[in-house]
C-alpha positions as CSV (number, residue, x, y, z in Angstrom):
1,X,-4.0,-29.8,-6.5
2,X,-6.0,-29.5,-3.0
3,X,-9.3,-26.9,-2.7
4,X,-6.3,-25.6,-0.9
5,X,-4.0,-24.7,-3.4
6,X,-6.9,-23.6,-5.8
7,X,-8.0,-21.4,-3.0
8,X,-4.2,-19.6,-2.6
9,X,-3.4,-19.9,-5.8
10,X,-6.6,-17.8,-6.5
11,X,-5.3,-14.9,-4.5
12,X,-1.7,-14.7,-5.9
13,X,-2.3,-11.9,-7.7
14,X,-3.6,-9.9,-5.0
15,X,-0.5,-11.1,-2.7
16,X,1.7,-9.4,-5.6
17,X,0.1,-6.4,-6.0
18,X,0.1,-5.9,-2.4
19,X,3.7,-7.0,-1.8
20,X,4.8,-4.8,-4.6
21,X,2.9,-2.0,-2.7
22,X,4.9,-2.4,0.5
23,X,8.2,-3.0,-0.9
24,X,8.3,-1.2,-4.4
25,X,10.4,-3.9,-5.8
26,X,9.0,-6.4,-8.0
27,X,12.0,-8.3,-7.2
28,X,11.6,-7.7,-3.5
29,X,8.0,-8.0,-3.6
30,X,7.8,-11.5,-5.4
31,X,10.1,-12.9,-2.4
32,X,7.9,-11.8,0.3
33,X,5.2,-13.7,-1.6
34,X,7.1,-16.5,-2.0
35,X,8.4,-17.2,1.6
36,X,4.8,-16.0,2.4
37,X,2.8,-18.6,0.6
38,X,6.3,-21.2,1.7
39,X,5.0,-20.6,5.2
40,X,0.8,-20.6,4.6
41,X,1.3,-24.0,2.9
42,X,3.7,-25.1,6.1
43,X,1.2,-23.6,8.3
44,X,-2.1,-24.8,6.4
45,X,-3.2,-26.7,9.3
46,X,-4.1,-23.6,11.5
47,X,-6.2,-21.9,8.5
48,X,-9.8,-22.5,9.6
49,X,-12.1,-23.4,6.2
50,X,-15.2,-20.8,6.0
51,X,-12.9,-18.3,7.2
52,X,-11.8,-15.7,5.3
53,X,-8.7,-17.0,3.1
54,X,-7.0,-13.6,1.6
55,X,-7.4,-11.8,5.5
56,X,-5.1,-14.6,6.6
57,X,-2.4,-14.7,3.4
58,X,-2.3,-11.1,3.5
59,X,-1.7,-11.2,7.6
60,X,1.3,-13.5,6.6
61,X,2.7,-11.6,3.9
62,X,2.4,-8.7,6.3
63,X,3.8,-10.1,9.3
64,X,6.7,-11.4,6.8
65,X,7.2,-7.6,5.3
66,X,7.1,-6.2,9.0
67,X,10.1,-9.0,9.9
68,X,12.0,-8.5,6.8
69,X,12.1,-4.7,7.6
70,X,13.1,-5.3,11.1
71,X,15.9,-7.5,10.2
72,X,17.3,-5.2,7.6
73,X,17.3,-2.2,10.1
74,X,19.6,-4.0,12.2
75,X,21.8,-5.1,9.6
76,X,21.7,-2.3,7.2
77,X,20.5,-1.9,3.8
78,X,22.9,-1.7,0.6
79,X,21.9,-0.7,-2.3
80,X,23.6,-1.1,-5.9
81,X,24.4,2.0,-7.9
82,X,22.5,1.2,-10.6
83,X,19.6,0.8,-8.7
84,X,19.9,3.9,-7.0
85,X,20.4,6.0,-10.7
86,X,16.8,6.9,-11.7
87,X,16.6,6.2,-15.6
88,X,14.4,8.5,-17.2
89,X,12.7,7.3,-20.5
90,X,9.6,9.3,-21.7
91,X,7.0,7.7,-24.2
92,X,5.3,9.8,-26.4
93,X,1.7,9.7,-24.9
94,X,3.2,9.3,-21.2
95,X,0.5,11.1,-19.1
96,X,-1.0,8.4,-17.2
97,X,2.6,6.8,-16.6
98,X,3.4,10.2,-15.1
99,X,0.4,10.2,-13.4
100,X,0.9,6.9,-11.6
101,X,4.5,7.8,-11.4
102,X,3.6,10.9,-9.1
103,X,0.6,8.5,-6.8
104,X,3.5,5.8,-6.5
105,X,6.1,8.7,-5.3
106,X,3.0,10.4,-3.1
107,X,2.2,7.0,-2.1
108,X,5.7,6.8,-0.9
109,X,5.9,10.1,1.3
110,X,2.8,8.5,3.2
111,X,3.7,7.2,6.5
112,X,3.9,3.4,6.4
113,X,0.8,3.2,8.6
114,X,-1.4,5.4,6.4
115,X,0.1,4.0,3.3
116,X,-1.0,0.8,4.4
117,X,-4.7,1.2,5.3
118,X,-4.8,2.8,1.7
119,X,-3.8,-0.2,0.0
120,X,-5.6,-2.5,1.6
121,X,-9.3,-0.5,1.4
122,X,-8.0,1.4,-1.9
123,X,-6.4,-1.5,-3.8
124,X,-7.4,-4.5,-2.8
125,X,-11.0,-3.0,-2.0
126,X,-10.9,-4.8,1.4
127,X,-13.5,-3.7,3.8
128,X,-12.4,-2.0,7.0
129,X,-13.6,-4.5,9.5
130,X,-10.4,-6.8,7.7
131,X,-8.1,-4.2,7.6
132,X,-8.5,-3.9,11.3
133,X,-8.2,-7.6,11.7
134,X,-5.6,-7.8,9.5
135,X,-3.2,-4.8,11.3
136,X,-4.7,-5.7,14.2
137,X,-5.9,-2.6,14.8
138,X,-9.4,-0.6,16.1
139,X,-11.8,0.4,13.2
140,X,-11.3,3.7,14.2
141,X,-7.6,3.6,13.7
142,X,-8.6,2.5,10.7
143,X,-10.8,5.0,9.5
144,X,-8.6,7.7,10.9
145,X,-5.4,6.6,9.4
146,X,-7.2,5.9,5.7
147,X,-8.7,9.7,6.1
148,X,-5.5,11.4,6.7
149,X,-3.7,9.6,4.3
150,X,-6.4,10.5,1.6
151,X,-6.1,13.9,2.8
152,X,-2.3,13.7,2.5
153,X,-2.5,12.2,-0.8
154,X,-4.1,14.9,-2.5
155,X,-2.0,17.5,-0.9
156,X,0.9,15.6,-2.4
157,X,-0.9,14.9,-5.6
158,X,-2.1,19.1,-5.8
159,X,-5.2,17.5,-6.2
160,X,-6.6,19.6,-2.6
161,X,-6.6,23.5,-4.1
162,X,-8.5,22.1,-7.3
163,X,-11.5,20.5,-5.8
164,X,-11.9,21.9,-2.4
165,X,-10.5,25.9,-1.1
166,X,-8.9,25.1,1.9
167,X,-9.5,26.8,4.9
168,X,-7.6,29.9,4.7
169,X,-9.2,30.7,1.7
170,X,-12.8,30.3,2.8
171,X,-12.6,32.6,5.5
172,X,-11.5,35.7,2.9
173,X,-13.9,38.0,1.1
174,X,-13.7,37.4,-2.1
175,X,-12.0,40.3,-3.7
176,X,-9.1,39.5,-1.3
177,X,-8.7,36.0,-3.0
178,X,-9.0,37.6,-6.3
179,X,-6.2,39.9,-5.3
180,X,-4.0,36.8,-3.9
């Protein structure tokens, strides 16, 4: 096998994980990994050694996602009944299922945009100087998007009235929020 191959084969996992992200499909996900790492290894010429490998497979993958999503809006999506019914199995000992259960489906309210950024710098722990090359994007976009969607994630998670009174509440005496 080529440094190549080593090198991509290397960042597979990532690739998954990501994929799986943006489609939540495992089945989905593992073909948009496959036809992107069919066309890195047909395009392997233009990747430029010393340059920053898992940028330019995730840019693939993503510009893959972006055309599979496009081409199923025109044509229509169809989806199997037994996919669509949710099947509902509890394990004893189930809370940190449930709990990635409800980030996936919070996750999944995000707009696409947000939800994107948060993988990427959450994740995959890229920094935000990649994301923006990788969405092509300003790092301001960047840091904008990835702050609203936090902020929208723990709204959606419940998570905001725990650690932080929002601003409604600050700005009441006290004995009113007692009363509330």
């Amino acid at each position: 096998m080529s440094d190549f191959g080593r090198l991509v084969e290397a960042e597979i996992p990532r690739l998954r994980r990501y994929a799986r992200a943006l489609t939540r499909d495992v089945i989905h996900a593992d073909d948009l990994v496959q036809s992107g790492l069919t066309r890195a290894i047909a395009k392997q010429h233009l990747w430029q050694p010393g340059t920053d490998l898992r940028a330019w497979l995730f840019t693939i993958v993503h510009n893959q996602y972006v055309s599979q999503v496009r081409c199923s809006a025109r044509e229509g999506a169809n989806v199997a009944i037994e996919d669509a019914a949710p099947v509902l199995i509890i394990q004893p000992n189930a809370i940190d299922a449930l709990r990635l259960r409800d980030l996936d489906r919070a996750l999944a309210k995000l707009a696409p945009e947000q939800r994107q950024v948060i993988l990427l710098v959450g994740l995959e722990g890229m920094c935000y100087e990649a994301v923006a090359s990788l969405l092509h994007l300003p790092i301001g976009t960047v840091r904008s998007r990835l702050s609203r969607g936090r902020v929208q994630l723990r709204v959606l998670m419940g998570m905001e009235a725990k650690g932080r009174p929002s601003a409604a509440s600050a700005d009441r005496p006290e004995t009113d929020q007692r009363a509330a």
